[in-house]
C-alpha positions in Angstrom: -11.8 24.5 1.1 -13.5 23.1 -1.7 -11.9 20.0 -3.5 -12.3 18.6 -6.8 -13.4 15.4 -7.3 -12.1 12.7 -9.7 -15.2 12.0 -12.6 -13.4 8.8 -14.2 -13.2 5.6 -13.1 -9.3 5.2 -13.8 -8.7 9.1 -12.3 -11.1 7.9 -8.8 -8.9 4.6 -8.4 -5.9 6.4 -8.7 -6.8 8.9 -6.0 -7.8 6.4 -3.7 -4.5 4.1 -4.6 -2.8 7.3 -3.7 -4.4 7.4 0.0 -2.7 4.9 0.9 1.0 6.6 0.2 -0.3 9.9 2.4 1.0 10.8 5.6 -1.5 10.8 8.4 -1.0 14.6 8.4 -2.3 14.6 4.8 -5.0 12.3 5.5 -6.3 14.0 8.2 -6.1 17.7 6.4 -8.3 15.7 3.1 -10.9 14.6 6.3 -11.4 17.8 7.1 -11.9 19.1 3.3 -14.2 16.1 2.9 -15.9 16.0 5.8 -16.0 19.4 7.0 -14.9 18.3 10.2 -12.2 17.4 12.4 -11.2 13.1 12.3 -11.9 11.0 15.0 -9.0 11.3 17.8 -8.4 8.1 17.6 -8.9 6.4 14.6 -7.1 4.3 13.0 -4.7 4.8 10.0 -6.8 1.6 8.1 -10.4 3.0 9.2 -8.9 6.9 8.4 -8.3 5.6 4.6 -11.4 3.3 4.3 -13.7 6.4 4.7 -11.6 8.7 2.9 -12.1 6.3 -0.1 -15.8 6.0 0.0 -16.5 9.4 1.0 -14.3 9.8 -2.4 -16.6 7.7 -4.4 -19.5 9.1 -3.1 -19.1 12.4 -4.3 -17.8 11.3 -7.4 -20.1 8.7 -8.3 -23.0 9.7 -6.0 -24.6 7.4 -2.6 -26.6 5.7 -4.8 -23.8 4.6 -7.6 -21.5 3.0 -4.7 -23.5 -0.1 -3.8 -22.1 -1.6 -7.0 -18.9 -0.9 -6.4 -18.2 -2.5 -3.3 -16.8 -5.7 -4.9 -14.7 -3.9 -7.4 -13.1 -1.9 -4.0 -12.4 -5.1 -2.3 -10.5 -7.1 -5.3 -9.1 -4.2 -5.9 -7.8 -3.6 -2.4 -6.5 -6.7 -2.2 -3.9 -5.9 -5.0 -2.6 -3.3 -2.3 0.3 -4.0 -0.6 0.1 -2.4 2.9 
């Protein structure tokens, strides 16, 4: 299943805001799309979002682009309610 990636800034944060309002079901079935493989057994809902959001921004903004990032995600994350 291909998926299509978010190319803006404000369309990539919104996808990953929206992770955190998935079900595990739904988070687990955009793992697979991602990641071509099945999720850990048993991860974590909190680790299960973490590398759904940066594989996310890695597609989008390539491995190389997300190094700067980093410090955006984690202001950014703390905005979150969980």
């Amino acid at each position: 299943m291909k998926r299509k990636i978010s190319v803006t800034r404000s369309a990539l944060s919104c996808e990953i805001a929206a992770l955190l309002g998935s079900t595990s079901a739904n988070l687990k079935e955009l793992w697979r799309a991602l990641y071509g493989a099945e999720p850990p057994r048993r991860i974590s809902r909190d680790l299960l979002i973490r590398a759904l959001a940066y594989r996310i921004q890695e597609k989008a903004l390539g491995a190389k682009a997300r190094s700067g990032s980093l410090c955006r995600d984690r202001s950014a994350e703390k905005s979150f309610k969980y």
